[in-house]
mmCIF file of the N, C-alpha and C atoms, coordinates in Angstrom:
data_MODEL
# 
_entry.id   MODEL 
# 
loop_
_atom_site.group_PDB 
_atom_site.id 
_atom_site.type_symbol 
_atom_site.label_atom_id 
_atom_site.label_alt_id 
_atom_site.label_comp_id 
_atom_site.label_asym_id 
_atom_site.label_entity_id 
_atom_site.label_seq_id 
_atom_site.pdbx_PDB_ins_code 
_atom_site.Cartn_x 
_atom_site.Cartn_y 
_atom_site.Cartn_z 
_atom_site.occupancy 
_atom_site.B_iso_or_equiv 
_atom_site.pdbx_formal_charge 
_atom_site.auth_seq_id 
_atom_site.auth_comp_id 
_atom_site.auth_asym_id 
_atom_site.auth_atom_id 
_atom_site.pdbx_PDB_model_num 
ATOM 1   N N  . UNK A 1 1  ? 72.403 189.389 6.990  1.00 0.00 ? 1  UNK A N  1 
ATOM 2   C CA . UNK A 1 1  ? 73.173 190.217 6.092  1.00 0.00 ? 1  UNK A CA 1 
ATOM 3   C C  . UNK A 1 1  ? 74.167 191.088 6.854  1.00 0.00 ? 1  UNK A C  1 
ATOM 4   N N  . UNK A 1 2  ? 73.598 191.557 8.355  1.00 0.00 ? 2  UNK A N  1 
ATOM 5   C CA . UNK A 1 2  ? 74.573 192.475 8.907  1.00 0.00 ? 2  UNK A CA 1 
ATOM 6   C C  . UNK A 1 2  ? 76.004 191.636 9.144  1.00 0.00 ? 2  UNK A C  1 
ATOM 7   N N  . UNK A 1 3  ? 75.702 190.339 9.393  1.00 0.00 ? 3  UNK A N  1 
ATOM 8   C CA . UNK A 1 3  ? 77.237 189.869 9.407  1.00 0.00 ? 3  UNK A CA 1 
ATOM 9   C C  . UNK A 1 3  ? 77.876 189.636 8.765  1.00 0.00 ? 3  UNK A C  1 
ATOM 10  N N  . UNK A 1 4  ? 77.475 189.504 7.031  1.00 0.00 ? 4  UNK A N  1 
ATOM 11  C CA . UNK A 1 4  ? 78.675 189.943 6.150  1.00 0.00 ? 4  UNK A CA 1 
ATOM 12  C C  . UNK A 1 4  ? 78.650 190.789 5.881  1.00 0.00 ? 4  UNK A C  1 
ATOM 13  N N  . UNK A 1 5  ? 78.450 192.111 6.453  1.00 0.00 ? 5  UNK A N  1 
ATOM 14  C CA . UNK A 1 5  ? 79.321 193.680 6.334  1.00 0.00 ? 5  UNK A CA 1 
ATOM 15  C C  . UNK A 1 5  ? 80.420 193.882 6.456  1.00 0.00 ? 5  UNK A C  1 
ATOM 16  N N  . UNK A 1 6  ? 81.119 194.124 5.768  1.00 0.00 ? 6  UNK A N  1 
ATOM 17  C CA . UNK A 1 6  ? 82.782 194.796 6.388  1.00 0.00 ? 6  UNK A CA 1 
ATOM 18  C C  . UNK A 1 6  ? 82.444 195.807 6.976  1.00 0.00 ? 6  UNK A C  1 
ATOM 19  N N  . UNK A 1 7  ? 81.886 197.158 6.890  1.00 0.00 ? 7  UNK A N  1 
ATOM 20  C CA . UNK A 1 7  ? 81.347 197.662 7.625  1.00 0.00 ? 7  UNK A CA 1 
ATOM 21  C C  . UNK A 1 7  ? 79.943 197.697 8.040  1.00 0.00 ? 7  UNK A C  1 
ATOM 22  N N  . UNK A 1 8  ? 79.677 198.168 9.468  1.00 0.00 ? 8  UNK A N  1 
ATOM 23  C CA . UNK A 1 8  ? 78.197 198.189 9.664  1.00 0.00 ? 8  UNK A CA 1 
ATOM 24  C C  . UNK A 1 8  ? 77.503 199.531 9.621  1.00 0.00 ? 8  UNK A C  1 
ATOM 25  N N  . UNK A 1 9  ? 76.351 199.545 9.128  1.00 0.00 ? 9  UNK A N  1 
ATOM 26  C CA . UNK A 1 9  ? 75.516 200.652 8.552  1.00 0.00 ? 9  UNK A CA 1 
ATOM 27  C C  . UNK A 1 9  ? 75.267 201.763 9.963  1.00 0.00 ? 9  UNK A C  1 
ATOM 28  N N  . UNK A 1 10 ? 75.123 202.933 10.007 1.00 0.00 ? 10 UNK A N  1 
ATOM 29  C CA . UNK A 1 10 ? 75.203 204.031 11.224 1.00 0.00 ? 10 UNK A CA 1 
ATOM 30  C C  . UNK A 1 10 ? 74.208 204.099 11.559 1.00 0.00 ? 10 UNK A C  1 
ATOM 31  N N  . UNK A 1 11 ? 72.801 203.208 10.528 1.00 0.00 ? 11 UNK A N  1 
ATOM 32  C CA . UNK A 1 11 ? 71.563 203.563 10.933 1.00 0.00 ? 11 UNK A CA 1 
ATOM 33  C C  . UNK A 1 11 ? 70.728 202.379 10.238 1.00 0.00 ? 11 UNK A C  1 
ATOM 34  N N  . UNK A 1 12 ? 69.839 202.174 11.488 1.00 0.00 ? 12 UNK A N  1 
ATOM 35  C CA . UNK A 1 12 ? 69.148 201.272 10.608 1.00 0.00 ? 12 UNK A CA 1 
ATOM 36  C C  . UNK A 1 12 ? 67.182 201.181 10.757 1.00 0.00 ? 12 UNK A C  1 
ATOM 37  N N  . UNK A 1 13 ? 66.383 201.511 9.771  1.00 0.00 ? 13 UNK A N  1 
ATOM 38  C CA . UNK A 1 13 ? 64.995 202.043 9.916  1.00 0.00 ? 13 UNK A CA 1 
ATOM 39  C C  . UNK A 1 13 ? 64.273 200.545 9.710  1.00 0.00 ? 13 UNK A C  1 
ATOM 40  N N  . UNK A 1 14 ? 63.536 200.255 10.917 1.00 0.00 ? 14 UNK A N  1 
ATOM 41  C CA . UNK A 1 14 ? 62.536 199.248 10.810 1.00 0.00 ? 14 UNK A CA 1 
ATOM 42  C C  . UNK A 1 14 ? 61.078 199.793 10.631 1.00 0.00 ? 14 UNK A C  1 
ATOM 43  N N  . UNK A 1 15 ? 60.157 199.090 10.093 1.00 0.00 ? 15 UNK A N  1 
ATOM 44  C CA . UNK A 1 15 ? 58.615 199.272 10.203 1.00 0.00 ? 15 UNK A CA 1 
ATOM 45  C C  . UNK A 1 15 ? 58.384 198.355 11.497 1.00 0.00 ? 15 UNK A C  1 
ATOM 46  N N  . UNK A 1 16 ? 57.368 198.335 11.819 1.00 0.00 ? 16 UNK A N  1 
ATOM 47  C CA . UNK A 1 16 ? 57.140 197.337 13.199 1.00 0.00 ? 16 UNK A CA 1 
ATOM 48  C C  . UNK A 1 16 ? 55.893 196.527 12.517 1.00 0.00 ? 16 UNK A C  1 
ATOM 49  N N  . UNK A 1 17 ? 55.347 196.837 10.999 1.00 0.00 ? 17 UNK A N  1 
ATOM 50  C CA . UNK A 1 17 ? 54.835 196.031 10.239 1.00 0.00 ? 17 UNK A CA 1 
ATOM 51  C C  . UNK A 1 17 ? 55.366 195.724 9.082  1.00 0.00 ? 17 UNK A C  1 
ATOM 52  N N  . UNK A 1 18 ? 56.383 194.643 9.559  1.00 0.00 ? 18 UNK A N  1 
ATOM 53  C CA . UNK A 1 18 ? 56.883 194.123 7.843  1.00 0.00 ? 18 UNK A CA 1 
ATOM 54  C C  . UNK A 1 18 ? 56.479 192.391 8.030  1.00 0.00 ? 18 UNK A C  1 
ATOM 55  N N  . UNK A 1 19 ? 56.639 192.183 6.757  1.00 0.00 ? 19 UNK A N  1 
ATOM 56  C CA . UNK A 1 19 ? 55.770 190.933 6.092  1.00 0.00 ? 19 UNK A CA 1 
ATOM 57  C C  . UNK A 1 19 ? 56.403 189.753 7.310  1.00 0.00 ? 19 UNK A C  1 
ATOM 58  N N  . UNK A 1 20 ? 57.397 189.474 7.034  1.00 0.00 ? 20 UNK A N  1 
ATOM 59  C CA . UNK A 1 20 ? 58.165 188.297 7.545  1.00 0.00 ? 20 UNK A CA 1 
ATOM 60  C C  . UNK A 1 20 ? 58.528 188.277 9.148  1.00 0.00 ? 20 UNK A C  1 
ATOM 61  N N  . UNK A 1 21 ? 58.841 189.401 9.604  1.00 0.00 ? 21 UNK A N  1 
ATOM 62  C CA . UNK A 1 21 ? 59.320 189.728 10.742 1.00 0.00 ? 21 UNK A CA 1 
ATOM 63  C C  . UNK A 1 21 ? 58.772 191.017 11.333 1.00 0.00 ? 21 UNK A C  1 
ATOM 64  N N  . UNK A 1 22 ? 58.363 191.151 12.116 1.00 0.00 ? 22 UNK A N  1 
ATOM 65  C CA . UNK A 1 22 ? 57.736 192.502 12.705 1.00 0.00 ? 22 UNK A CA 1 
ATOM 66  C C  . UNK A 1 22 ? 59.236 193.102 13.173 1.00 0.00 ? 22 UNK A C  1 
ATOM 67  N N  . UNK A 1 23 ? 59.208 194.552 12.944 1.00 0.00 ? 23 UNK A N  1 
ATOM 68  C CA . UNK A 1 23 ? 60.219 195.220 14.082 1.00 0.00 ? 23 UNK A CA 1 
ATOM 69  C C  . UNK A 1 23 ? 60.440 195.187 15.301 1.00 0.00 ? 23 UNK A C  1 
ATOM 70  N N  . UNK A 1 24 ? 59.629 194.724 15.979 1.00 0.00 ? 24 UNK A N  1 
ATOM 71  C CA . UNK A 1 24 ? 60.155 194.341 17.241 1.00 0.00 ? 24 UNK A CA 1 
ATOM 72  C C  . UNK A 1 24 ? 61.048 193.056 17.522 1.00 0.00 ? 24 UNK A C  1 
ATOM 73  N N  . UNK A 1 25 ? 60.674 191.782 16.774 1.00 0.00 ? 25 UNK A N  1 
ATOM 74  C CA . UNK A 1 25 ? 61.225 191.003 17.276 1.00 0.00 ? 25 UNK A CA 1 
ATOM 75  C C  . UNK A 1 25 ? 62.451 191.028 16.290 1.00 0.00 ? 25 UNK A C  1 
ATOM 76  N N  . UNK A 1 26 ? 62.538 191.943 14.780 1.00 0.00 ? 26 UNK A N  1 
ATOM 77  C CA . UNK A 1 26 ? 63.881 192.482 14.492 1.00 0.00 ? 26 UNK A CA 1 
ATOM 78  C C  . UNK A 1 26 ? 64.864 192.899 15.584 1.00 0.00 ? 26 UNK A C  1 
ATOM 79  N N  . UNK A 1 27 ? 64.639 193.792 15.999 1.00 0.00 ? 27 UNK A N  1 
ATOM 80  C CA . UNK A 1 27 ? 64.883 194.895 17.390 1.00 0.00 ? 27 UNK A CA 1 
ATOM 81  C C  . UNK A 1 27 ? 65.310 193.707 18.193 1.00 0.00 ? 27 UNK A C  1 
ATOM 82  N N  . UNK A 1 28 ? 64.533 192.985 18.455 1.00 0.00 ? 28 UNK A N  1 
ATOM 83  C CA . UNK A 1 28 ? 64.941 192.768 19.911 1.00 0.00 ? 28 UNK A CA 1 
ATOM 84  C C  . UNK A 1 28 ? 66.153 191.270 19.631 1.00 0.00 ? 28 UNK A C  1 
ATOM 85  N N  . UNK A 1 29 ? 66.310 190.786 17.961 1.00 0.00 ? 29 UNK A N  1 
ATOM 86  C CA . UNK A 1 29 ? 67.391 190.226 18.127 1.00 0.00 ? 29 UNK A CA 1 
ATOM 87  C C  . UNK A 1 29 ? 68.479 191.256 17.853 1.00 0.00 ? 29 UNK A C  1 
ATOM 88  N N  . UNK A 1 30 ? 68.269 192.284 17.143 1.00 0.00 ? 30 UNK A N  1 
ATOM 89  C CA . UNK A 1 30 ? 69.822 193.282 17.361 1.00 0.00 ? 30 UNK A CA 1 
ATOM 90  C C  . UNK A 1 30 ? 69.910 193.339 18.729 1.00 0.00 ? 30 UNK A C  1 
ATOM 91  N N  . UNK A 1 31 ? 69.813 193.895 19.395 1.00 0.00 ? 31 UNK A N  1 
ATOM 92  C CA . UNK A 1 31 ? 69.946 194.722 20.912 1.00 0.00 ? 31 UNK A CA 1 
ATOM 93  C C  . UNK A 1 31 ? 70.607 193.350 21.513 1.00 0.00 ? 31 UNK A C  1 
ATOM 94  N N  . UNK A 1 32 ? 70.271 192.015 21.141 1.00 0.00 ? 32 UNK A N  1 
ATOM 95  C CA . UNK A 1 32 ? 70.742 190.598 22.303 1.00 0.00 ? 32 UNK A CA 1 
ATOM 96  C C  . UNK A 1 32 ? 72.204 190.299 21.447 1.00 0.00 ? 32 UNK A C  1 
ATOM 97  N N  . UNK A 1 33 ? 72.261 190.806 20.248 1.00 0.00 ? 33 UNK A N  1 
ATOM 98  C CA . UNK A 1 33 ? 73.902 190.732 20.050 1.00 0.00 ? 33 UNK A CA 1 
ATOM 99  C C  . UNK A 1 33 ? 75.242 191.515 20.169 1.00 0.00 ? 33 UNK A C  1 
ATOM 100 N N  . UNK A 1 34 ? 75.707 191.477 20.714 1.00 0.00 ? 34 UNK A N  1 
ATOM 101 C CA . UNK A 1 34 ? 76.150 192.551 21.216 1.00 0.00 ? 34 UNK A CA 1 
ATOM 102 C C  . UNK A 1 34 ? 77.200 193.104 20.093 1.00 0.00 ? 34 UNK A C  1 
ATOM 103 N N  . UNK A 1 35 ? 77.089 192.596 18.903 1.00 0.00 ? 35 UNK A N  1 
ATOM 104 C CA . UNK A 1 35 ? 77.773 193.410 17.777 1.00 0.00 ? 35 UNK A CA 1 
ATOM 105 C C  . UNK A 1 35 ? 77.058 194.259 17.279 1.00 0.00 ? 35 UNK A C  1 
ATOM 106 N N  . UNK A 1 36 ? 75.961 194.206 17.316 1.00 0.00 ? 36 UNK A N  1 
ATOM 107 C CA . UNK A 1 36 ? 74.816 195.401 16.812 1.00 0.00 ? 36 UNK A CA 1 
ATOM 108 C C  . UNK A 1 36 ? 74.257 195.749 18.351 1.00 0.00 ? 36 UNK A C  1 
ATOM 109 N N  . UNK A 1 37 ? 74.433 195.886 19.223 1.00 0.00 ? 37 UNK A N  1 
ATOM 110 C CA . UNK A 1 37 ? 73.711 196.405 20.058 1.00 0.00 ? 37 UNK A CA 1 
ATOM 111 C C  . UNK A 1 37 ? 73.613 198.005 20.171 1.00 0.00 ? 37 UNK A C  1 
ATOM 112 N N  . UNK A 1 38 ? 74.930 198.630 19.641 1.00 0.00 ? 38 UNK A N  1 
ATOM 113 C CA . UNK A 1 38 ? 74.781 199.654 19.729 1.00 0.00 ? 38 UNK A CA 1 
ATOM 114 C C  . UNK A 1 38 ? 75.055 200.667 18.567 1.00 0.00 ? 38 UNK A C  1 
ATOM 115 N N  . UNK A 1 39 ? 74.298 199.756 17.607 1.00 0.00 ? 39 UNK A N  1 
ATOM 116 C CA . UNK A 1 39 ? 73.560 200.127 16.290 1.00 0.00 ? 39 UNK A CA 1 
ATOM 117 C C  . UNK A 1 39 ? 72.547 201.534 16.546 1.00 0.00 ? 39 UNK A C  1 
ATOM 118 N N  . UNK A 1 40 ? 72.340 202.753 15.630 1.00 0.00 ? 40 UNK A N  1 
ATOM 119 C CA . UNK A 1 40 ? 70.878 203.773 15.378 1.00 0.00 ? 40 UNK A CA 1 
ATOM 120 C C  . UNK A 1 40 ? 69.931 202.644 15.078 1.00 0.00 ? 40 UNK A C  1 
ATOM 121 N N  . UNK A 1 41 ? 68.815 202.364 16.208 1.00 0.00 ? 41 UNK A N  1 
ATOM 122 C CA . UNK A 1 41 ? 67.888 202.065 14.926 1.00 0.00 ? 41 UNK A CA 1 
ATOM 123 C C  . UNK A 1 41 ? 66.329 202.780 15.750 1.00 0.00 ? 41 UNK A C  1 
ATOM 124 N N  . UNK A 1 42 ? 65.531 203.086 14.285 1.00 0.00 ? 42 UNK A N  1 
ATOM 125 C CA . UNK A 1 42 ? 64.492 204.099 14.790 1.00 0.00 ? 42 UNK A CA 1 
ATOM 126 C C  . UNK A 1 42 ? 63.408 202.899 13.921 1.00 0.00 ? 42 UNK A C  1 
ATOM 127 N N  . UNK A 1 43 ? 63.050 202.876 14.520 1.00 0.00 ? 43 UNK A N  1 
ATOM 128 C CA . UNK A 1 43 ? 61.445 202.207 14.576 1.00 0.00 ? 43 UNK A CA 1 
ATOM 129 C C  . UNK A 1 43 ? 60.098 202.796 14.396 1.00 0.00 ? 43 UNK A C  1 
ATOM 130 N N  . UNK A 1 44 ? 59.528 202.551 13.266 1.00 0.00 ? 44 UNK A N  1 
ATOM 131 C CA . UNK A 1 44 ? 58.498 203.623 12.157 1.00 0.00 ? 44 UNK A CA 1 
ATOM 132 C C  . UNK A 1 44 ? 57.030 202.474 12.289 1.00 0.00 ? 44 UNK A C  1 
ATOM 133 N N  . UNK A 1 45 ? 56.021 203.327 12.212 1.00 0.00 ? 45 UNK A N  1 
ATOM 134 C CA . UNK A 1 45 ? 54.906 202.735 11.966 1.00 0.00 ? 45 UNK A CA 1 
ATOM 135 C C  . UNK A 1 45 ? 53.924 204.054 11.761 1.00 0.00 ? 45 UNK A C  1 
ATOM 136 N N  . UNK A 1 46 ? 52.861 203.287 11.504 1.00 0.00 ? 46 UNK A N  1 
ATOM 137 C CA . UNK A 1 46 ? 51.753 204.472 11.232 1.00 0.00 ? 46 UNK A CA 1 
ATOM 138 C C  . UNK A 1 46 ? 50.506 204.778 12.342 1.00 0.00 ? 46 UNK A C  1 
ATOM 139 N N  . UNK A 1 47 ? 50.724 203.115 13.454 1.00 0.00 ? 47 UNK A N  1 
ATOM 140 C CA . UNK A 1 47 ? 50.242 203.761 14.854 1.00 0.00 ? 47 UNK A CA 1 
ATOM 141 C C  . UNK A 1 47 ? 50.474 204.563 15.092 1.00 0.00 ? 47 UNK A C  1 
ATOM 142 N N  . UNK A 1 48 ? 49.643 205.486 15.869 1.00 0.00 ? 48 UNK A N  1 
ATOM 143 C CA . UNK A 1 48 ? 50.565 206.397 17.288 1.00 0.00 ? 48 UNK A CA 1 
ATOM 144 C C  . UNK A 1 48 ? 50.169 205.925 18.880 1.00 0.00 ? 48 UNK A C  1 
ATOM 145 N N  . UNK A 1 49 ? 49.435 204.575 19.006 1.00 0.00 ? 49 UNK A N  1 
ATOM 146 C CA . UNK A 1 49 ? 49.553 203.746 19.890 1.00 0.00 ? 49 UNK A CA 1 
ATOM 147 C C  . UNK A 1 49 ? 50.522 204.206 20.764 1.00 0.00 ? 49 UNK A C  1 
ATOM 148 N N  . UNK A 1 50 ? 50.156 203.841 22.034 1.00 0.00 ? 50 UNK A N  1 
ATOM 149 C CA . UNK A 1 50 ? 51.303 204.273 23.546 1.00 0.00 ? 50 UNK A CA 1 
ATOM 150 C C  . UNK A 1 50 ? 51.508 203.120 23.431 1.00 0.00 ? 50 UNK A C  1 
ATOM 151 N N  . UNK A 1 51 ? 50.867 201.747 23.436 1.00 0.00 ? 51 UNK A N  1 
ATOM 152 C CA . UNK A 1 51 ? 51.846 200.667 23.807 1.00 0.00 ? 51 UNK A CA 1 
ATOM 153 C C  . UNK A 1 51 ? 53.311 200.915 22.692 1.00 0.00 ? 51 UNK A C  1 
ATOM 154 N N  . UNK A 1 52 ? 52.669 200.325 21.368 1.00 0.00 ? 52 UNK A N  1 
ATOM 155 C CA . UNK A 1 52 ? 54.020 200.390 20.468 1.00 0.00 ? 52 UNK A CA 1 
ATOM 156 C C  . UNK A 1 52 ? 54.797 201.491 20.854 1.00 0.00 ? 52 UNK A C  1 
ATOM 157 N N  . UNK A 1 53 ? 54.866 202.430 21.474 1.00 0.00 ? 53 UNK A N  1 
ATOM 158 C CA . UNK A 1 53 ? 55.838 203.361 21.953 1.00 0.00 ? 53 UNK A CA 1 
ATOM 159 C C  . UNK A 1 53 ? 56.421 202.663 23.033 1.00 0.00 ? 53 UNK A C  1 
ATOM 160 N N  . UNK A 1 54 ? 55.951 202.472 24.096 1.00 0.00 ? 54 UNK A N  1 
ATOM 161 C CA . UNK A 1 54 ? 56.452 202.283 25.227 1.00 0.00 ? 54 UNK A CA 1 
ATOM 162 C C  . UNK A 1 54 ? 57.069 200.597 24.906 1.00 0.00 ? 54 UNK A C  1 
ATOM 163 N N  . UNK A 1 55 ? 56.593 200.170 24.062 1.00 0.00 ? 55 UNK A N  1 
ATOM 164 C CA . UNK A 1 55 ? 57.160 198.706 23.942 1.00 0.00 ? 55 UNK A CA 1 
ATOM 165 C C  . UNK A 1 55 ? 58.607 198.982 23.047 1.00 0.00 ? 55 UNK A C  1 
ATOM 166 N N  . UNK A 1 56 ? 58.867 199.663 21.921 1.00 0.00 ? 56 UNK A N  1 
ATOM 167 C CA . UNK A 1 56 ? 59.668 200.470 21.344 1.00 0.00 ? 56 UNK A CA 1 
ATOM 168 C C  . UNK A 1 56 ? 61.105 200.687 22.574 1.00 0.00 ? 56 UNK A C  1 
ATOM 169 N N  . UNK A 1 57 ? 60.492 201.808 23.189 1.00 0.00 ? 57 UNK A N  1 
ATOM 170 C CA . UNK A 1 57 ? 61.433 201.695 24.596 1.00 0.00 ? 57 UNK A CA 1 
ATOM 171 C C  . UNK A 1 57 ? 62.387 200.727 25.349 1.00 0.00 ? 57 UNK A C  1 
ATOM 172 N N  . UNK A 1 58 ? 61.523 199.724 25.900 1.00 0.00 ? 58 UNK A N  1 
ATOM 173 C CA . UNK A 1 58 ? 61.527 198.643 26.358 1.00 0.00 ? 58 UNK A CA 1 
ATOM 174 C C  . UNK A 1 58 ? 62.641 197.715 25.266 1.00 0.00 ? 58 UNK A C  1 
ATOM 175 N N  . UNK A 1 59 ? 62.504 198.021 24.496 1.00 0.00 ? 59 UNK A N  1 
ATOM 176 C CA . UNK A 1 59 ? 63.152 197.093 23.286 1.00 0.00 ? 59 UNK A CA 1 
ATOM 177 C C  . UNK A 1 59 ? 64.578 197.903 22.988 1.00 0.00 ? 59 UNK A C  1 
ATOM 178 N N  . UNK A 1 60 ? 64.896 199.302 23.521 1.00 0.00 ? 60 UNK A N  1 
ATOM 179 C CA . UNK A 1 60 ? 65.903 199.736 23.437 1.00 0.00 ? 60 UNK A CA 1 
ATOM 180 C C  . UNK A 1 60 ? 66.387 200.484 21.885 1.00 0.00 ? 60 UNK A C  1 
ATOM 181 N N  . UNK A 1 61 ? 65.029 200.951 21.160 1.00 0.00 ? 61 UNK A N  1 
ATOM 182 C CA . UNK A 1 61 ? 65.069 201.444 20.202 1.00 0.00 ? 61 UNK A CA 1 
ATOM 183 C C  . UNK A 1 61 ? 65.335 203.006 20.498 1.00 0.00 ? 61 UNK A C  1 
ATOM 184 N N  . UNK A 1 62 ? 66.571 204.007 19.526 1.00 0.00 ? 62 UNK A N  1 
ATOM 185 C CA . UNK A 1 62 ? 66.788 204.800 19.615 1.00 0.00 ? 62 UNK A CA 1 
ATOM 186 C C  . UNK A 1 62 ? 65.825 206.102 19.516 1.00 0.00 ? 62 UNK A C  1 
ATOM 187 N N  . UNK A 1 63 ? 64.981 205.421 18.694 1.00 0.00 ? 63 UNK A N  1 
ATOM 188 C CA . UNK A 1 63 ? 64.020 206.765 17.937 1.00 0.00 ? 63 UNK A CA 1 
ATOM 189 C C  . UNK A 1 63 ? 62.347 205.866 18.099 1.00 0.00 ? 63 UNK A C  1 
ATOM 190 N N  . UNK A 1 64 ? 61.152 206.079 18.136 1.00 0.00 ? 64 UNK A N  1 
ATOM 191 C CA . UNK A 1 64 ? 59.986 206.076 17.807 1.00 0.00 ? 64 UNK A CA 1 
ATOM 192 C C  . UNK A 1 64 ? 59.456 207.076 16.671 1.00 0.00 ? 64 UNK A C  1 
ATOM 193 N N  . UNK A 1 65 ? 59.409 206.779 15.441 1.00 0.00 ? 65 UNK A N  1 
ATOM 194 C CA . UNK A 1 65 ? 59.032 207.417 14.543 1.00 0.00 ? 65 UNK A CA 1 
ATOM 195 C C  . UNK A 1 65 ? 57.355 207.007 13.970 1.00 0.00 ? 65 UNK A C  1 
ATOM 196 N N  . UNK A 1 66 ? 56.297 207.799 14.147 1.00 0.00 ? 66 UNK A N  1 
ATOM 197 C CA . UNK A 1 66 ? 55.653 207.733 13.398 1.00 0.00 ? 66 UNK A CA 1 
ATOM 198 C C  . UNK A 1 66 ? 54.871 208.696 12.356 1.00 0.00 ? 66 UNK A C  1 
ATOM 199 N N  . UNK A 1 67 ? 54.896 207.607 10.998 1.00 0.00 ? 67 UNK A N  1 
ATOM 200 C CA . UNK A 1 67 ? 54.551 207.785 10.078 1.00 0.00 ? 67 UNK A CA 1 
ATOM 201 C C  . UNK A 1 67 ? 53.472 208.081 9.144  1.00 0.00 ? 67 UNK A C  1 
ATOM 202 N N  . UNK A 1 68 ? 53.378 209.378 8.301  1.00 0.00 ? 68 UNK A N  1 
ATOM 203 C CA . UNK A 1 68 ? 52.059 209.994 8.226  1.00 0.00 ? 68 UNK A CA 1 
ATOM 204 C C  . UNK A 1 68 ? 51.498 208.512 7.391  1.00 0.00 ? 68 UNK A C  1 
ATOM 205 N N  . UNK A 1 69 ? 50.313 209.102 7.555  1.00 0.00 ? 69 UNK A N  1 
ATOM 206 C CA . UNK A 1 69 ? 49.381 208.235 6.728  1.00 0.00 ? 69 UNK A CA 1 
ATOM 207 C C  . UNK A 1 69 ? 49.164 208.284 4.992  1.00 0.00 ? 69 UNK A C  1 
ATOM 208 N N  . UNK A 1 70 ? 49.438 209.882 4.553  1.00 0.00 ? 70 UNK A N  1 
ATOM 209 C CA . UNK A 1 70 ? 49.597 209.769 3.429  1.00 0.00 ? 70 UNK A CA 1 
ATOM 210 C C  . UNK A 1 70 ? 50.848 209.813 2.743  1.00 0.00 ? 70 UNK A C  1 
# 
């Protein structure tokens, strides 16, 4: 969808648990194109896991957000 934007969005919020695609491997095809590479995107879950952080990182995500439980 991002490539038929006329414009591209300033921000973009992944879960790192969604049905079809996890956020990471979302993430990690933005960041390898270099038309979105330097896209906002903050990356949400309800871990507070150090890996998913530090993997988050690694993946070149702007933000680590996590999300309350209720």
């Amino acid at each position: 969808m991002l490539a038929e934007c006329d414009r591209l969005p300033r921000l973009i919020l992944l879960d790192i648990n969604m049905p079809r695609k996890d956020g990471f491997e979302s993430l990690r095809e933005l960041r390898s194109d270099h038309r979105y590479s330097e896209l906002y995107v903050v990356l949400a879950t309800r871990s507070s896991d150090g890996d998913n952080q530090e993997r988050t990182n690694c993946l070149a995500a702007n933000v680590f957000l996590t999300k309350p439980l209720t």
